[in-house]
C-alpha positions in Angstrom: 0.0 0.0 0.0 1.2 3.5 -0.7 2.2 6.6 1.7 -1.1 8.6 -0.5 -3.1 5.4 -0.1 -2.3 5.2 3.3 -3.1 8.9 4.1 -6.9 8.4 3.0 -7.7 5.4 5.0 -9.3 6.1 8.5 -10.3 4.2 11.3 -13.9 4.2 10.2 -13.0 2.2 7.0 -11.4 -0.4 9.0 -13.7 -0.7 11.2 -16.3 -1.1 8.4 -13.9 -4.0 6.7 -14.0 -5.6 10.3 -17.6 -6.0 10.6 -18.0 -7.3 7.1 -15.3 -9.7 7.3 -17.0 -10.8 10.4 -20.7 -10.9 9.2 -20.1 -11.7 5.5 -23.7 -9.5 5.2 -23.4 -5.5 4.6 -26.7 -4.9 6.3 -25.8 -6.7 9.1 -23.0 -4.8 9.2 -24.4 -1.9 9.5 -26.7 -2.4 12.2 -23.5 -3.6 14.3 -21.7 -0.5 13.5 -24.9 1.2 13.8 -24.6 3.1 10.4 -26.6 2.9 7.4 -26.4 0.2 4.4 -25.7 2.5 2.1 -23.2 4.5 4.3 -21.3 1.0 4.1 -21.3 0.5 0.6 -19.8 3.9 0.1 -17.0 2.9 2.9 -16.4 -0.2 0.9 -16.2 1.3 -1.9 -13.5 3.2 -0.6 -11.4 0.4 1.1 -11.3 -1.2 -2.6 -9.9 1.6 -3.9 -7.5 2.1 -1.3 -6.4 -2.0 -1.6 -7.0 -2.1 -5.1 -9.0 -5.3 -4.8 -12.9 -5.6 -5.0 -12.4 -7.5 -1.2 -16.0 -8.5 -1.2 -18.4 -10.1 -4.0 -22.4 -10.6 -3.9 -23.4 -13.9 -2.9 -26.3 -16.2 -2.1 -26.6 -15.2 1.0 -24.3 -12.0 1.6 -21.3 -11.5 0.4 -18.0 -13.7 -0.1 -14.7 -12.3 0.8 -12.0 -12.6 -2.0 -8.2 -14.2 -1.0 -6.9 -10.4 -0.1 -9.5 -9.5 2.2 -8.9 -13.2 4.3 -5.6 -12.2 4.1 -6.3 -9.2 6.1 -8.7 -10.6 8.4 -6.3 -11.6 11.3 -3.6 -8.8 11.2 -7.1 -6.4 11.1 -8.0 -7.7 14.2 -4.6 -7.9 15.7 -4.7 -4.2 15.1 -7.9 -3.2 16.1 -7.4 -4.8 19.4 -3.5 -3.2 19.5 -5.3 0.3 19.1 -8.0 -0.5 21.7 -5.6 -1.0 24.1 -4.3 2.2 23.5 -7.4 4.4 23.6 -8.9 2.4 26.5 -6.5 2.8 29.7 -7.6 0.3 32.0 -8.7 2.2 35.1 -6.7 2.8 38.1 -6.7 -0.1 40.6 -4.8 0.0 44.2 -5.3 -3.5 45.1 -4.2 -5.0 42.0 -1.5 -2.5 40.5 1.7 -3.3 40.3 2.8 -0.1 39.4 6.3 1.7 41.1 6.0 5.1 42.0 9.3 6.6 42.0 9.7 9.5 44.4 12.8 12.1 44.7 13.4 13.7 48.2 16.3 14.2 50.5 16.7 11.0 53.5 14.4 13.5 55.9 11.8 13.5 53.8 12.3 9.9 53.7 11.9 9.6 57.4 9.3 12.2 57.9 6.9 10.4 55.2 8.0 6.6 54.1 7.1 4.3 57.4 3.7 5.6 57.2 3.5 5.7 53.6 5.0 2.3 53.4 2.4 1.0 55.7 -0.6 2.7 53.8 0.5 0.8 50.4 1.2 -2.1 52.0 -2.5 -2.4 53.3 -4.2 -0.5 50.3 -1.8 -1.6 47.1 0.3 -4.5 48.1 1.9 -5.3 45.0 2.8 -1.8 44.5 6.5 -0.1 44.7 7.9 2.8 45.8 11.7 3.9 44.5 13.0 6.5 46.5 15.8 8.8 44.2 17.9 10.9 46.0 17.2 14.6 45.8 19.3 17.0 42.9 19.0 20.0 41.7 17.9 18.2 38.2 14.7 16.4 40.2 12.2 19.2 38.7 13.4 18.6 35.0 13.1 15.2 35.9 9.4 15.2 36.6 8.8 16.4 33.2 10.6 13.9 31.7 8.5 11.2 33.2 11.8 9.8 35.3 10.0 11.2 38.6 6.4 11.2 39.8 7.0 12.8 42.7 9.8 15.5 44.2 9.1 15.9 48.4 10.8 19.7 48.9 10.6 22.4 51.2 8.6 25.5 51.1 11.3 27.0 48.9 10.6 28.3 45.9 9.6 25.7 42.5 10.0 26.3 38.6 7.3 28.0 37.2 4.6 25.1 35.3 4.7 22.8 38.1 1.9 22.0 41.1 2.7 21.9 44.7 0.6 21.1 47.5 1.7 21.6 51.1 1.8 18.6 53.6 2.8 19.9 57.0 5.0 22.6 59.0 8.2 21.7 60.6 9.6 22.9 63.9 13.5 22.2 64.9 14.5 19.8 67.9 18.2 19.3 68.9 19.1 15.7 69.9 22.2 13.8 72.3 22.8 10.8 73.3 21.3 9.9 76.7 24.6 9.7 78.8 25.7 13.4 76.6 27.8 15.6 79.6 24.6 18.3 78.8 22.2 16.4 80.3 24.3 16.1 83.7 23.6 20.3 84.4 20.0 20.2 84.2 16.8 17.5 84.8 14.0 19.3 82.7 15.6 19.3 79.3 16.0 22.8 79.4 19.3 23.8 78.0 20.2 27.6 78.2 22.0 29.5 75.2 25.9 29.1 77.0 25.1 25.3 77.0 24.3 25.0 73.8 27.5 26.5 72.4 29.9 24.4 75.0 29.6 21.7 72.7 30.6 20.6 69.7 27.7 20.4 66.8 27.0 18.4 63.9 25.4 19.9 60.7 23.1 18.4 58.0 22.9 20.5 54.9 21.9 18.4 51.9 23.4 20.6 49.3 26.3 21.5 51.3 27.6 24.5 52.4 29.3 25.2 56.0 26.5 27.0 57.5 22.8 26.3 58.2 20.0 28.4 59.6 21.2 27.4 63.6 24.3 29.3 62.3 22.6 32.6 61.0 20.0 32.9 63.9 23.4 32.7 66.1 25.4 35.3 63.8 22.4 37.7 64.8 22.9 36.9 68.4 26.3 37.7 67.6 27.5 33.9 68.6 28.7 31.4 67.0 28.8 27.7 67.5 31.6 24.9 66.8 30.9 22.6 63.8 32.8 19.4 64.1 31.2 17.5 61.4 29.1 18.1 58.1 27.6 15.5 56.0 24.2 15.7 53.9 22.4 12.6 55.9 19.6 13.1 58.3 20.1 8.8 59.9 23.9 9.1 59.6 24.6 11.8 61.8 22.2 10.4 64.3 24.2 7.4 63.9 27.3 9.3 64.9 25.9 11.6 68.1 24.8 8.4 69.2 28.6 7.4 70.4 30.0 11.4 70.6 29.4 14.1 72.8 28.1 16.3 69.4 24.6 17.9 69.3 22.6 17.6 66.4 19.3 20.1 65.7 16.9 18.3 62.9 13.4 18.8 62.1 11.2 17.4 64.7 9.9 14.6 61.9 13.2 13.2 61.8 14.1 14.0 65.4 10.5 11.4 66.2 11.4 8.6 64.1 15.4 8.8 65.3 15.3 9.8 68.9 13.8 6.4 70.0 15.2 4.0 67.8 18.7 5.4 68.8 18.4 5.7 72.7 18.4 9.8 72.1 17.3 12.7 74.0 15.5 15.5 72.5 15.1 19.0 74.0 13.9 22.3 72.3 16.9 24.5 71.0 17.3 28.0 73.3 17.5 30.0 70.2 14.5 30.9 68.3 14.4 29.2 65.3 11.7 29.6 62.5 10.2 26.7 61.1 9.4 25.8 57.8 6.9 24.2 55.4 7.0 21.1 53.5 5.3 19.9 50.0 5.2 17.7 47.3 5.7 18.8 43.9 4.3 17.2 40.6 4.5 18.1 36.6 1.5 18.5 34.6 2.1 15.5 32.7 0.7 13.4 35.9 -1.3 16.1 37.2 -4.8 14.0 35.4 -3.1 10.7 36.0 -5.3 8.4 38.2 -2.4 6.5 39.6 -0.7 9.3 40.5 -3.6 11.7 42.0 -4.1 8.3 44.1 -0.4 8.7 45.1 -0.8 12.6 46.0 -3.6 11.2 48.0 -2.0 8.7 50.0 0.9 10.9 50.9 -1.0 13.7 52.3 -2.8 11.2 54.6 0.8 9.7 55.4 1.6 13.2 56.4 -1.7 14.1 58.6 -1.5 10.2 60.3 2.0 11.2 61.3 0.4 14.2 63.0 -2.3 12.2 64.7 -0.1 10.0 65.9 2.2 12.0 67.5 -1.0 14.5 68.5 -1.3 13.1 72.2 2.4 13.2 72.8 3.3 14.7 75.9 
């Protein structure tokens, strides 16, 4: 067949040669496709122009199909049902997909959102996946080219064309280890400004630098703390307070999922330190997309369970 020949034929048409091949009757056909007779006889008088064959002959009881139109019969239904497929996107469906949702974010927003998250899928979508991505600068582009469904970020600002919806605020909490010399000058976990800076610090910034906001709300005071270590992860430099006498401040998600598994103490910092909000942030592209409005879904509620459970908390 031709690129012109090509060009002319439409859906329509082979939908018309379908029903014809199937019911050997033009009438019939039509009633199935729900079209006239004689709207059929001008389709089919098309399609033998287009295949240069007459396809279909008058016969006793219909009409009889010549060698080239059996030939077509099975790759006309293999097609039919190929473009089907493609037009009719099977509905979303959590307890059957097997879908992975791949999510970019930083190992806090990890903390602060994947136990409960995990738990929700595993109950609601069981033989769904979630791959976590580190966070980079390059995680927006990403979500428009369909590597990323999802980017967890702070309140910061987002490129222009994408959607954000906020989850929750965050507070800061500074953690020790329980036997940490600080804890020796007081019994109420209330550590004055002169304490604070009589100790080494630890500092978490996840796209580096040598300063965070403990150090600029310090500057202002006109103090300044000593850093002893910097590293970019949230659970690894809980890891390392847990056997030094450093103090690390972290956002009170993180300090909640750390503090116990890790035999730390929390107290609230003695400077004042504003908090901070945090969202998720999606491209257009899945803005429509069941599977991942469902996503958006579950990780707001993964966010406000979190709350909940932590709501009573002394």
């Amino acid at each position: 067949m031709s690129v012109s020949a090509l060009r002319r034929l439409d859906l329509n048409l082979l939908l018309v040669l379908a029903a014809v091949l199937e019911t050997r009757n033009v009438t019939l056909a039509a009633a199935q496709l729900n079209m006239s007779q004689p709207s059929v006889s001008r389709a089919l008088a098309r399609l033998r122009d287009v295949f240069a064959d007459e396809l279909f002959v008058k016969g006793a009881r219909g009409v009889i199909a010549t060698p080239r139109a059996l030939l077509l019969q099975k790759p006309l239904a293999d097609l039919l049902a190929l473009m089907e497929s493609v037009i009719d996107t099977p509905a979303f469906d959590p307890p059957t997909t097997s879908r992975v949702f791949v999510i970019a974010t930083t190992d806090y927003g990890a903390l602060a959102l994947l136990p409960q998250l995990s738990a929700r899928l595993g109950r609601l979508a069981p033989n769904a996946g979630i791959d976590i991505r580190p966070f980079s600068p390059d995680a927006f582009r990403r979500l428009g080219d369909g590597d990323i469904d999802l980017v967890l970020y702070s309140d910061d600002a987002i490129p222009a064309g994408l959607h954000a919806e906020k989850l929750f605020d965050e507070t800061y909490t500074s953690l020790v280890r329980a036997d940490h010399p600080l804890l020796l000058h007081t019994r109420s976990k209330e550590i004055s400004l002169e304490q604070f800076l009589a100790h080494p610090h630890v500092l978490v910034n996840v796209l580096g630098g040598r300063t965070g906001s403990v150090d600029e709300v310090l500057a202002r005071l006109g103090h300044r703390r000593h850093i002893a270590l910097w590293l970019p992860y949230f659970a690894t430099a809980a890891l390392v307070i847990a056997r030094r006498d450093f103090i690390l401040t972290l956002p009170d998600r993180a300090v909640q999922q750390l503090a116990g598994a890790m035999n730390l103490v929390s107290f609230t910092p003695p400077i004042p330190l504003d908090g901070y909000g945090y969202q998720m942030v999606w491209h257009e592209r899945a803005h429509r997309d069941d599977g991942s409005i469902w996503l958006r879904q579950e990780v707001l509620r993964a966010a406000q369970s979190h709350r909940s459970l932590h709501s009573a908390d002394p």
